[in-house]
N, C-alpha and C positions, 0 to 999 in steps of 0.2 A: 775901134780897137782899144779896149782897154780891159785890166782886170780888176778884180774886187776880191775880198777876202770879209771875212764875218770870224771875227775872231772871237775868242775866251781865253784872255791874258791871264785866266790863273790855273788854265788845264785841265778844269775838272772836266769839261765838257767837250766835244771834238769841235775844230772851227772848222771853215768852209772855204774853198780858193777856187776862183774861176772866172770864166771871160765876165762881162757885165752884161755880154749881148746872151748869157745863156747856152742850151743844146744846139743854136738855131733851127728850130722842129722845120721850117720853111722851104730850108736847102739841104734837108737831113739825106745824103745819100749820092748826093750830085756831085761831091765832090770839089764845090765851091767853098765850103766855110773855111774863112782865114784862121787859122789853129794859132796864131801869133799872141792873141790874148791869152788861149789857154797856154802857152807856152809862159808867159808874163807871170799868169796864175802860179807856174809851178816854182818861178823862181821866189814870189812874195812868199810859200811851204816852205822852199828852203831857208829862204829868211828865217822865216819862223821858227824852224826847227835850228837852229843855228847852224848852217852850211854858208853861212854868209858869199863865202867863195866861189860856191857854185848857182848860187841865187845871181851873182854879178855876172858871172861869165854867160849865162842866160839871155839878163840881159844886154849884155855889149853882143852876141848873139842874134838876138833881134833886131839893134842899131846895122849890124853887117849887113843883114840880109836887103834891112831898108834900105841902108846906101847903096848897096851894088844895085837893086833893080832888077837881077836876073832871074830871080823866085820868085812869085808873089802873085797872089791872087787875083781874077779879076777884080774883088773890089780896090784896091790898090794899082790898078792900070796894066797886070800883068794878066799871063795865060797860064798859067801854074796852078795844079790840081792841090787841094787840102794834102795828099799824101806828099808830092813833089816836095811844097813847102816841109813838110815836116821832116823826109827824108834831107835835106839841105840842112837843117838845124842839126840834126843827129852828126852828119856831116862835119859840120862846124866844131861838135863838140868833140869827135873822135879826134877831127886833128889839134885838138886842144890837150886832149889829154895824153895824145903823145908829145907834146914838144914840154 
């Protein structure tokens, strides 16, 4: 699980944010791939684009998920679908954004 980014620090050009593992073409459809990189991905965008705030909350977002253990992929030892996972983060963030 990790993310990667291909940047162009002076703008001219678009950069790039995303897992390091890729589309995974392997388990495209099955509803196994851990979407937690691609989540990683979108907070390093916010970085970038200066939401720093919301790039954090992201990630403290992804820490939650990891420590509770209730969501989470089989490859992470859980039974939790790519959507499940994702639907829990959104989750996360709604009640973030109300408090």
């Amino acid at each position: 699980m990790a993310a990667g980014a291909n940047l162009n620090p002076e703008r001219e050009f678009p950069s790039m944010f995303e897992p390091i593992h890729g589309s995974a073409p392997d388990i495209a459809g099955q509803g196994r791939a851990n979407p937690l990189a691609a989540v990683w991905s979108a907070s390093q965008m916010l970085d970038f684009f200066g939401h720093e705030e919301w790039g954090k909350c992201l990630i403290e977002i992804i820490e939650e998920v990891l420590k509770e253990k209730k969501v989470l992929t089989p490859d992470l030892g859980g039974a939790a679908t790519t959507s499940q996972v994702g639907d829990e983060v959104v989750l996360k963030l709604r009640h973030r954004k109300k408090a």
